[in-house]
N, C-alpha and C positions, 0 to 999 in steps of 0.2 A: 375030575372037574374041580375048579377053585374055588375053594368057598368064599364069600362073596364080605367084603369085610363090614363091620359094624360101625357108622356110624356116633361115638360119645361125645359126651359134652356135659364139661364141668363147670357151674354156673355160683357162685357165691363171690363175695365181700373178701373174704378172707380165706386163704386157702391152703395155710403155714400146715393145718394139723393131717393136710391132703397131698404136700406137695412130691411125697414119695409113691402114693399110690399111684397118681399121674404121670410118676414118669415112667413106673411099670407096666402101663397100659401104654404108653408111646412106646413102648419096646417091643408090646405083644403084638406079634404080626396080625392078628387077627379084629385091631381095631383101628381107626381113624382118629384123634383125638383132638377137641379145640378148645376152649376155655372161654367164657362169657363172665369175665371177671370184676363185678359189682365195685360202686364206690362207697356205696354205704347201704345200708339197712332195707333201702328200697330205690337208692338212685342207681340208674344203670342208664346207655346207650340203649334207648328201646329198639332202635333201627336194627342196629347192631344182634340185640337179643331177638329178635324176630327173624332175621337172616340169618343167624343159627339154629332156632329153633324150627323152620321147616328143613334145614339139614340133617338135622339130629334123629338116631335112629333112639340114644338111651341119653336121660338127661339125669347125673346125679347131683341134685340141691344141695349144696355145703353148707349146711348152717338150716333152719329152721326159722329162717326170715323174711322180711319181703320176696325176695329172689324165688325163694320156697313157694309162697303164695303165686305170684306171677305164673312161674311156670303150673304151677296146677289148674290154673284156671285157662291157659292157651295149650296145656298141651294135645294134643291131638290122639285119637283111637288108638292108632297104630304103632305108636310109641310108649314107652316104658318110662315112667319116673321114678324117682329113688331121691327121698330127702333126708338127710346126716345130720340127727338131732344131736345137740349137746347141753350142758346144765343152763347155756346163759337164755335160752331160747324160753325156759319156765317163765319168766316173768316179765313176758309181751304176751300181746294179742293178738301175734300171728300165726299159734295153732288153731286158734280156735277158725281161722281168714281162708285155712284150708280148702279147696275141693276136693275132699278124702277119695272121691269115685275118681277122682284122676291121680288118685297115688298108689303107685303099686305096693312101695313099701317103704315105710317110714325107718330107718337105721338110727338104732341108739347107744352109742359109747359107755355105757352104763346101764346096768342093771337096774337100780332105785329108779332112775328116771324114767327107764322102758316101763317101769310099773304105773308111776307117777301120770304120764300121759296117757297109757293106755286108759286107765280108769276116768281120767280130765275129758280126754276127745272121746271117750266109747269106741276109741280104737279095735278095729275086728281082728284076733292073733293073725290072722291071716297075712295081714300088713304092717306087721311087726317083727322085727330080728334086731336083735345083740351082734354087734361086731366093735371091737375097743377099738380105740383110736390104736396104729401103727409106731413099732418104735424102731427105729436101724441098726438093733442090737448090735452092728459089727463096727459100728463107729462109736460103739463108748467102750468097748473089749481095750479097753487100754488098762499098762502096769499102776499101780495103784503106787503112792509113796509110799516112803516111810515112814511110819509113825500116824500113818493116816486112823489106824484107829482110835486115836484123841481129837477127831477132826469131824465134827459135826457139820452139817451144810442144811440150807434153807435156801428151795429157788422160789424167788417174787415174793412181795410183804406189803404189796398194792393191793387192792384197798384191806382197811382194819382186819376182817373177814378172815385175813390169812393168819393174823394172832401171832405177827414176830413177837408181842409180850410175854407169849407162852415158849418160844423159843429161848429167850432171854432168860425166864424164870427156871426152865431146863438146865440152862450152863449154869447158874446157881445151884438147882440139887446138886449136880454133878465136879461141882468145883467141890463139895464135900466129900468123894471120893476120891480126888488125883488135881492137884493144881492145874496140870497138863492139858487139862482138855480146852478146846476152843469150837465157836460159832463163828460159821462164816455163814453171810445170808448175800446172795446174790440177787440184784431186779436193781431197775430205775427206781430213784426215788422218789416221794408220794410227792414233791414239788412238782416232779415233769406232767405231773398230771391234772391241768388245770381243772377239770369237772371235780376230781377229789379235794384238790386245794382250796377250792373254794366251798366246799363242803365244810360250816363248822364244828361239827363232830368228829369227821375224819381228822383234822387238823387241830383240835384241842388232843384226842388221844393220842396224834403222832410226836406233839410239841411231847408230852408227857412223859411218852418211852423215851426219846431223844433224851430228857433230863433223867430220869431213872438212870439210863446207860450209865450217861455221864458223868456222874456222882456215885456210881456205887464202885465197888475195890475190881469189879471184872469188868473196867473200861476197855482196857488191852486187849481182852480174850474174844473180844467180839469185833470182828473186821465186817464191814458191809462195802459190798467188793459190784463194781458195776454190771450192768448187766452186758450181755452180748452172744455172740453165735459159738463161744468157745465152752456149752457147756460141757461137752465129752472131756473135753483136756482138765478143766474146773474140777471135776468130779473125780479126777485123778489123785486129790489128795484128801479125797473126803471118805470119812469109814463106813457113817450114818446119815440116811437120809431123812427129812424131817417133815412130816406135814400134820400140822396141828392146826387146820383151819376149823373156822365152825362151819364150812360150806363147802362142799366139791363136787364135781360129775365124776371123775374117775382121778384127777391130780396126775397130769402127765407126771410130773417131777418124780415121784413115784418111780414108776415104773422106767425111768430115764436112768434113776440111780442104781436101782434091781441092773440092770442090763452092764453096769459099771463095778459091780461086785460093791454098791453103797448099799449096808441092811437099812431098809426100811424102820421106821418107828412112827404109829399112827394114831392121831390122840380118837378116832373113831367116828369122825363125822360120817352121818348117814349112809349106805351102804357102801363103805368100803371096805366092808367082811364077805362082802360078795364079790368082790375084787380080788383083795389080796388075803394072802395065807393067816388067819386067824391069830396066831403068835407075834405077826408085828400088829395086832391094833391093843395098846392098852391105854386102861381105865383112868391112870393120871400121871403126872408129872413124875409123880415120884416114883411111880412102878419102871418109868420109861428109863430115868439116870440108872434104878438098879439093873435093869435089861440091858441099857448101852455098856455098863462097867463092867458083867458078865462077860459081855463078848468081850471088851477090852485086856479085861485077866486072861483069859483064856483060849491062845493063838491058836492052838488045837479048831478048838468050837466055832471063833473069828474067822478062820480062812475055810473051813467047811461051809458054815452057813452064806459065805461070799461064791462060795459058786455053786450053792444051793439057789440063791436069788437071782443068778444068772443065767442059770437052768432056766430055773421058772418064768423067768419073761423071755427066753427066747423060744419056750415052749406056748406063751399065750399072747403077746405081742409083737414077736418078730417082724417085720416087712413082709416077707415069705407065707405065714401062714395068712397075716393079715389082707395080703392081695390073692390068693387063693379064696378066700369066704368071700371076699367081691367078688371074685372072677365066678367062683359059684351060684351067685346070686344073681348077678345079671344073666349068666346063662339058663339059669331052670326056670325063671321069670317072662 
């Protein structure tokens, strides 16, 4: 007898950090899949979303936003919902907008946060799971240059938050051991972003770094390189990857660079010892240039611990495992 296939449907604004899980499920013979795809935070085709949602057998919410709320509040008995919280979702008022009794289970990319909400909403563990955001470990498996291990890298320095200043102040420890070494920091810059540019504190700090740069002797060694879809190729000449924000959910960048054989260096915003392996989160700047220069002297140690970090994300973030825990989840649910 044919089993009878399932009904999904993926509902959110933005669906960049979902768009491989999606297409693993268009593949899996065992579902049907459509996309109810939001224009912003709460504007949607309500037509549109209502003539999906009485087709929908499972509805996963991307994002912890209106879209979240909406479907909680229409969805129906006999179907299943599943909302995909991540950090940006803390600081609205759309968990608390919830109809918790019409969610099956809240999904969170992080640990700190899964803690953080649970105790916010008096979430029941019952309707709580961990699953990370998805990486395509086989599209960053590229050759590394040479020399890349003098080649520090930083993705996105939009808004302040991410502390390119502490990236900056980095290639300075570190220009005290080896001239050689360079910062490349990758993202749009904070102009393109008119709510930050017209923010005067965002834009006094950025004028500020700008002049710093510019004036000090390691003008040269720092390239800020535009953003685009080529990071896998990007990463290809980078050794170390860098995230020194005072904020994150889990820092895809991170785990982008692990999967590209880039060691990780983490200045330790809030849990991300729950995340990643306790030896790249250290305490300051200056611990970080001696750790980088470590591996740099020593090609032995450098090329070990580069496919030590590619082990490890393809053992915790792969596509593969990471559609597996979905696929598990919808079904025992």
């Amino acid at each position: 007898m044919t089993q009878k296939k399932l009904n999904l449907l993926f509902a959110g604004q933005d669906l960049k950090f979902m768009k491989e899980i999606i297409h693993f499920f268009k593949e899996d013979s065992q579902f049907i899949v459509e996309v109810d795809e939001w224009s912003g935070h709460t504007r949607h085709d309500e037509g549109k979303s209502r003539k999906l949602l009485k087709w929908a057998d499972i509805i996963i919410a991307e994002w912890c936003l209106g879209n979240a709320v909406w479907y909680s509040k229409h969805k129906q008995p006999h179907q299943k919902l599943f909302i995909r919280f991540h950090r940006h979702e803390m600081n609205t008022t759309y968990p608390e907008q919830l109809h918790l009794r019409n969610v099956d289970k809240i999904v969170f990319i992080a640990p700190a946060i899964k803690s953080l909400i649970e105790s916010r909403l008096a979430l029941p563990k019952e309707k709580s799971i961990l699953i990370y955001n998805a990486v395509p470990v086989k599209k960053f498996n590229l050759q590394k240059q040479p020399n890349a291990n003098y080649q520090i890298g930083m993705i996105g320095y939009s808004p302040k938050l991410k502390r390119p200043d502490r990236a900056f102040a980095l290639l300075n420890e570190l220009k005290k051991y080896d001239e050689r070494y360079r910062l490349h920091i990758k993202g749009a810059h904070p102009s393109t972003y008119p709510w930050l540019w017209r923010n005067p504190s965002e834009r006094q700090y950025y004028d500020q770094l700008f002049h710093e740069i510019k004036s000090s002797g390691h003008n040269d060694s720092l390239l800020f390189e535009q953003w685009g879809t080529d990071i896998p190729e990007w990463l290809q000449k980078i050794g170390f990857i860098l995230s020194v924000s005072d904020i994150e959910g889990s820092h895809q960048a991170v785990a982008e660079g692990m999967a590209s054989g880039s060691i990780p260096f983490i200045t330790g915003w809030k849990g991300s010892e729950e995340i990643y392996p306790q030896k790249f989160i250290k305490s300051s700047l200056e611990e970080m240039a001696a750790g980088i220069n470590d591996y740099t002297k020593n090609s032995q140690l450098y090329f070990d611990e580069q496919r030590a970090v590619k082990e490890f994300c393809e053992n915790n973030f792969d596509l593969a495992v990471i559609y597996t825990k979905w696929r598990e989840l919808i079904s025992s649910n």
